[in-house]
N, C-alpha and C positions, 0 to 999 in steps of 0.2 A: 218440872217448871210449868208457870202456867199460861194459857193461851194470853194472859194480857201483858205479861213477859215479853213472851214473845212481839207483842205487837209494838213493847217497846227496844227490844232488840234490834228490829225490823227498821223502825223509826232513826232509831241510830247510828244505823250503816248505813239507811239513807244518807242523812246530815253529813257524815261522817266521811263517804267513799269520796267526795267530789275532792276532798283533801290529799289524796292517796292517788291519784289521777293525774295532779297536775304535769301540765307538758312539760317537758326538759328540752334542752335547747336542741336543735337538731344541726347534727356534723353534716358536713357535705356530701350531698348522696344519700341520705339516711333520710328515714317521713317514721314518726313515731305518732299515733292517733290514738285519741284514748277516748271512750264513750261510755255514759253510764244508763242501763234503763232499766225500768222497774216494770213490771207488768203483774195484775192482779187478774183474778182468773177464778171467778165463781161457777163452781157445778156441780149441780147434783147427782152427779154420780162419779166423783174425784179416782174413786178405785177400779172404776171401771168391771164392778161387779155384776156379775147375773142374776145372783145369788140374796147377797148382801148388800147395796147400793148405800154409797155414805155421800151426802153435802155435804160440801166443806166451801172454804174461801184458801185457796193459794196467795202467796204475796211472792212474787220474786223481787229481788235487788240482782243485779247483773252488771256488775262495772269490767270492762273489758279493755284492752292491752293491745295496740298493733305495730307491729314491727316493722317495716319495710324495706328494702335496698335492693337496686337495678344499676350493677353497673357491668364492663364487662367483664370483669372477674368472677366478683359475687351477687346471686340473687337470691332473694331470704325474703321472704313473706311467713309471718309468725303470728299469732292470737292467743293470749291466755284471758279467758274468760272463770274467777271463781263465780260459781251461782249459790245466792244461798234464798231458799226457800222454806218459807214458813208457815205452817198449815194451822188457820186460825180455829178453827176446833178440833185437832190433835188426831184427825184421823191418823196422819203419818209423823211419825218425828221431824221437828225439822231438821235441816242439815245442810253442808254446803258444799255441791257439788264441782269439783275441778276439771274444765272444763282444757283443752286447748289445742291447736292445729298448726302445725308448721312445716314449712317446708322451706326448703335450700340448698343452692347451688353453688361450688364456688373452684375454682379455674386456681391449682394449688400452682403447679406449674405448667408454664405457658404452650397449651399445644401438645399437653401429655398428658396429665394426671391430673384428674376430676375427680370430686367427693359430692356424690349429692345422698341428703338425707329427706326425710320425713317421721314425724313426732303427731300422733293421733289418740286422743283421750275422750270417749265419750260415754253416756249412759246409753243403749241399747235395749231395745226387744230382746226378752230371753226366748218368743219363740213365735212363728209365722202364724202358729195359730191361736194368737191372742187377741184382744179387740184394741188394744192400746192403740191410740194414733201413733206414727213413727216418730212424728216432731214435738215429742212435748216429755216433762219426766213428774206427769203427773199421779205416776201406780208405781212407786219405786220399791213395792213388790213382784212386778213385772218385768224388771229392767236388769239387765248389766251393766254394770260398769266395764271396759273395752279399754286398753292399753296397747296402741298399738307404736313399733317403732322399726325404721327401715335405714340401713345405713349400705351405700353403693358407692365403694372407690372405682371408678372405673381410668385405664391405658385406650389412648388413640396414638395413633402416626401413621409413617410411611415407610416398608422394606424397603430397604435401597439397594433395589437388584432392576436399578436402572428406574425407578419410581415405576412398578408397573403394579405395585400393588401397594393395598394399604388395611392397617387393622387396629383392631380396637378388641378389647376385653374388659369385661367387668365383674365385680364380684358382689353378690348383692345378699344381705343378712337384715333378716325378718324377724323379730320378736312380737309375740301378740299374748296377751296377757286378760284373762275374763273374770270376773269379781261378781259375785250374788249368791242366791239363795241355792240356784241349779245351773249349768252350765261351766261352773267355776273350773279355768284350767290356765294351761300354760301353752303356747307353742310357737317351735322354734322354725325357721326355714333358713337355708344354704342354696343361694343359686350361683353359679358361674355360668357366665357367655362370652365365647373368643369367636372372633369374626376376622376370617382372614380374604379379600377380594380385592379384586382386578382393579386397576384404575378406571377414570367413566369412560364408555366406547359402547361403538354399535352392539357388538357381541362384548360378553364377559363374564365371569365365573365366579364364583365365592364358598366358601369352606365356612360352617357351621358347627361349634362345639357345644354342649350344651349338659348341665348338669345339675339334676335337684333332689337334696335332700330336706324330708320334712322330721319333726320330731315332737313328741306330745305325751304329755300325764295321763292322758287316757285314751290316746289310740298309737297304733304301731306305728313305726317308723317306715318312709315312704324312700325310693331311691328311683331316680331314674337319671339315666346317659345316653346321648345323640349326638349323631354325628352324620352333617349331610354335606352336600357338594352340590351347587345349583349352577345353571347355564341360564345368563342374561341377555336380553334380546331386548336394546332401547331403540324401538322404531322412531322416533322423535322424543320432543319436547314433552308430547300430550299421552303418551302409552307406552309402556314397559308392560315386558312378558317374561314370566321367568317358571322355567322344571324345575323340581330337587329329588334326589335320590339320597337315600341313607341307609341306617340301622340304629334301632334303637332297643334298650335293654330295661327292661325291669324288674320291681321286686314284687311287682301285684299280684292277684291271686293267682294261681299258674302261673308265674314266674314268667311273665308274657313278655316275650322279645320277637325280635326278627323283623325287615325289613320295611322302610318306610317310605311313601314318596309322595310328591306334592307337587301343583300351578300356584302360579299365581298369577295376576294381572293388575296396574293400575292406567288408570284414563282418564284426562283432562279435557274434555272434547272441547271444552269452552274455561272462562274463568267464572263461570257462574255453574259450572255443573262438575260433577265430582264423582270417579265411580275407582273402588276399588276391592278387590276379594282376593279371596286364598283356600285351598283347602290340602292336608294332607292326610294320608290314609296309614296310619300308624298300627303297631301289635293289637295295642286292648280296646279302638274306638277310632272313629275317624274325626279330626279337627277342623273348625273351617270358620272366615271371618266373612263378611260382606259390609261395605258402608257406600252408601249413595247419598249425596246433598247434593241441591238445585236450591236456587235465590231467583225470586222475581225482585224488583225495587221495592216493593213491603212486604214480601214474603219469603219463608223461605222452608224448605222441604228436608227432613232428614231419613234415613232409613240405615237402623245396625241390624246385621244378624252373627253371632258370638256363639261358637258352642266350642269348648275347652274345659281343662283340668281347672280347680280353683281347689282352695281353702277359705277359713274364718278370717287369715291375717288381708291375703288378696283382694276377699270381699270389702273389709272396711278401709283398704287402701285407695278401690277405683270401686265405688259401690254401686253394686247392682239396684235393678229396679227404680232409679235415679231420673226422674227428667231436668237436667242441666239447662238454662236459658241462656246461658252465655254461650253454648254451644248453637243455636240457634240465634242468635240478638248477631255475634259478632259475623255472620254473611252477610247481615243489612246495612244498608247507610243510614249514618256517616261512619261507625263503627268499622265497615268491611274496607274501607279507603285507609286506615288507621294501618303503617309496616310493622310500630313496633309491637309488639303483644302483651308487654306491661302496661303502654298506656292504653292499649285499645279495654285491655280489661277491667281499665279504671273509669273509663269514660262507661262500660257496659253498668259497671257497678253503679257507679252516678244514677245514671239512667233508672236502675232496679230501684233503689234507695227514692230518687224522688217521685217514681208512680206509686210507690206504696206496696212492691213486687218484692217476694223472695226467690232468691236464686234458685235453691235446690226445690222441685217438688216432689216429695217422696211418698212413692207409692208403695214399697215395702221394704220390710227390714230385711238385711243381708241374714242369710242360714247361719250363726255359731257354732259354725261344725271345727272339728278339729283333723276330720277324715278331710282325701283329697278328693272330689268328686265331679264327675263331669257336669258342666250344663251348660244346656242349652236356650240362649238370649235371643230372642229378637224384639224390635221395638221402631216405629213408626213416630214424627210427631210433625208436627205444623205450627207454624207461629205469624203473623202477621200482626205487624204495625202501623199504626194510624196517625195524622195530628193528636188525636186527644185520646186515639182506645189501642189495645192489645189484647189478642186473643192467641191463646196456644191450646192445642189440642196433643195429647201422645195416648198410644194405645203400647202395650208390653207385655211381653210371657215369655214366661222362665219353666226349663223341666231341669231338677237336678238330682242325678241318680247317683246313689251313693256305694252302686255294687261294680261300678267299673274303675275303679283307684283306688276301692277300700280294700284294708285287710282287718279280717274279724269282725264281730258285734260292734254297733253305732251302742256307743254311752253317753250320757244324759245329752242329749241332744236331740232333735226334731226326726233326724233317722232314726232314733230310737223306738219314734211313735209309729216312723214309716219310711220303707226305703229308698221311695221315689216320691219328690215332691213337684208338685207342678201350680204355681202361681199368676195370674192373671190380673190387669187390672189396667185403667184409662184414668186422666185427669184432662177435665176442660179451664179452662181458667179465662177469664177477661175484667180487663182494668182501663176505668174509664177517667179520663182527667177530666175533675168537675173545674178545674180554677186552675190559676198557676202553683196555689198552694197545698188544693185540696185532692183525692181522689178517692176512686170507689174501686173495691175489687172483690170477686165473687169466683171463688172454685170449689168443685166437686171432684170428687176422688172416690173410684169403687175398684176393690181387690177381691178377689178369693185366692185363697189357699187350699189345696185338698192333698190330700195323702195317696201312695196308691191304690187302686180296689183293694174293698175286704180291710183297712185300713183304721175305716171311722171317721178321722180328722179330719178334718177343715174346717174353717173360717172365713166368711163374708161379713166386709167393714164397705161403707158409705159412709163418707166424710163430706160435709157442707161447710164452708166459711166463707162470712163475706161481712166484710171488715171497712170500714171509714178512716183516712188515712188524711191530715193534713200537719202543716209547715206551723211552728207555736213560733218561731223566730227562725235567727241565720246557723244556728247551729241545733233546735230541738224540733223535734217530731212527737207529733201523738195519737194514737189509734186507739178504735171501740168496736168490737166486733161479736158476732156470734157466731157460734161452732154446734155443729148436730152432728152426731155420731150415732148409726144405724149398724150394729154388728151381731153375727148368729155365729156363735162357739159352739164347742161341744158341752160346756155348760146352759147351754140356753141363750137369750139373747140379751143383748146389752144395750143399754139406750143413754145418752150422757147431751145433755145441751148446757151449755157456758157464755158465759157475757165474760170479755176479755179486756182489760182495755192495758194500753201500753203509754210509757213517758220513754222517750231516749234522748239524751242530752248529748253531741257530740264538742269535746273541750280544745278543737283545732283543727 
């Protein structure tokens, strides 16, 4: 078909989508939003080659679906987004990508039995050392497609052996599914957790079960069981201290089992400051969290450090390398005064939407491994709000080693290339309100990726975008921006600059 085909194809699902959108009435308790945008996206270097570099013109049309409900039974927040993109001189076929995210909770019976799921479908980096930006699906010779799905009925109550204790279990099933040229697999996960502990008191105790199997088309099958017993110690309101002792058994390489123990601590010293950690000292590796947040009135301070078991499904469910701004926006005011968490995250979202702000800034793509491998997170970030500017700063690194949870040879995957990866990388971003309708926003993003010594691999990407964002009426937006992409592969290096501009129509 030919590229002016196309551009009448294009043409008519513009016209066409606004018809297929319309709002339907909404039942009580229920918000159904529907939004259409198109964004066109010229650049000369579309495939992001070292090699080969193609110009082309993208055209997206993006009509999108949203689901809503908060009550206290059920909460469901849903998004299906088709995208369909059309590449006006045929570097790539066009095509239309199905796009969608959901999640939900819902309270089956009262006080006992919960179902909460999640549903995640995206195109992805086939691999850390690629120069693709994270947020765009502009080399969908580079990309995945990623199927991911999480389904967890979980039990709560109370033993009534005089009401001194209480428990909860859940059982939690993970399907993740990977579609491309390399990478292409299946994989399954089985988790169980029962928790059996003390009513609340100064001293108290709690029992820990714990069990997960992994499964996959192309790596071994993963198994591990624990089993601890912790002693709680709630000095007040503001700190908890808590031991655990166990045992834990696996299938890893040496058949690594035998004894486990662990602290923990959390501390409220204030309602502006927040400190809590954990670590335990397990058979194959030691585990351990850390998170600290402090809020001045426009600022406010975050600090994770994470090292633990993951997989490919894990990664795209709570995605690493992520800087989240509702996670910082929601300790400020007037957002941090806001009890409930649905509306506080609506008012945050308001908020993003009229400065011209995206939520997620992403700094790299999660590993598509199908092995279970440890890594090691940490991550800094800063955020401060003004009458008319906002500025966030985050710094983050990642080491994930694929020889302490694997068993056998890493296939087509990034262990493949190397079996310890370590990733780096900072985003600064600031957004200045020119009017009540207009604004301006400017960030930069630099990553590496490197493989271990002797290895070869890596990858250095700088990303620039700074974009012009205002108000067309009470329900459309529209943005013009440009994007510079500075990246050294082990192909050579990559250079790609784009003029983007965007229409979003919201239809209620």
């Amino acid at each position: 078909m030919t590229a002016r085909r196309y551009r009448l194809s294009a043409l008519s699902l513009l016209l066409g989508v606004p018809l297929l959108v319309v709002t339907p009435a909404h039942a009580e308790g229920w918000r159904v939003t529907s939004v259409l945008t198109t964004r066109v996206i010229a650049s000369d270097n579309i495939n992001f080659s070292a090699i080969s570099p193609s110009s082309d013109t993208l055209m997206e049309v993006n009509p999108s679906v949203t689901v809503r409900r908060n009550s206290p039974r059920l909460q469901l927040d849903a998004t299906y987004r088709p995208r369909y993109l059309n590449y006006f001189d045929d570097t790539f076929d066009s095509r239309v990508a199905h796009d969608f995210n959901a999640k939900g909770a819902l309270e089956v019976i009262d006080d006992l039995f919960f179902l909460n799921g999640t549903a995640v479908s995206a195109q992805r980096n086939q691999s850390v050392f690629n120069a693709v930006p994270t947020d765009n699906q502009l080399a969908p010779d580079q990309l995945n497609r990623t199927r991911t799905y999480s389904l967890t009925p979980s039990f709560r109550g109370t033993v009534r052996l005089g009401d001194v204790a209480t428990w909860r279990s859940s059982y939690n099933i993970i399907r993740s599914e990977s579609t491309g040229s390399i990478n292409a697999s299946s994989l399954a996960s089985e988790t169980f957790n029962g928790t059996l502990a003390s009513t609340p008191a100064k001293l108290g105790w709690q029992l820990d079960v714990n069990s997960v199997k992994t499964t996959s088309d192309i790596a071994r099958s993963t198994d591990r069981q624990r089993v601890t017993g912790s002693f709680i110690y709630q000095h007040d309101a503001t700190l908890r201290l808590v031991t655990r002792y166990g045992y834990e058994d696996t299938n890893f390489s040496n058949q690594r089992s035998g004894n486990t123990y662990g602290v923990g601590f959390n501390w409220n010293p204030s309602l502006r400051t927040s400190l809590s950690g954990d670590y335990d000292d397990r058979p194959y590796a030691s585990t351990s969290t850390f998170n600290a947040s402090h809020r001045m009135p426009r600022v406010a301070l975050l600090a994770n450090y994470r090292r633990s078991l993951t997989n490919r499904a894990e990664q795209i469910l709570s995605p690493s390398g992520v800087t989240d701004l509702v996670d910082s926006l929601s300790l400020l005011e007037p957002f941090a005064s806001e009890p409930d968490p649905a509306e506080r995250l609506r008012l945050v979202e308001n908020f993003l939407r009229d400065n011209g702000l995206q939520r997620f800034q992403v700094g790299l793509s999660p590993i598509l491994s199908d092995r279970q491998f440890l890594q090691t997170r940490w991550q800094v970030s800063a955020t401060r709000t003004g009458v008319r500017n906002s500025v966030s700063l985050s710094y983050f690194r990642t080491e994930s080693d694929s020889g302490i949870g694997g068993i056998g040879a890493a296939v087509g995957d990034d262990f493949a290339l190397a079996p310890v990866i370590r990733q780096t990388g900072w985003t600064a971003s600031y957004s200045h309100r020119v009017s009540t309708d207009s604004s301006i926003n400017v960030s930069l993003t630099s990553t590496k990726s490197s493989g271990s010594s002797g290895s070869g691999f890596g990858a250095n990407r700088d990303l620039l975008n700074a974009t012009w964002s205002t108000r067309l009426g009470t329900r459309s937006n529209g943005s013009i921006g440009l994007r510079m992409t500075r990246a050294t592969v082990t192909a050579g290096d990559v250079d790609e600059n784009a003029v983007i501009a965007t229409l979003s129509t919201r239809f209620n």
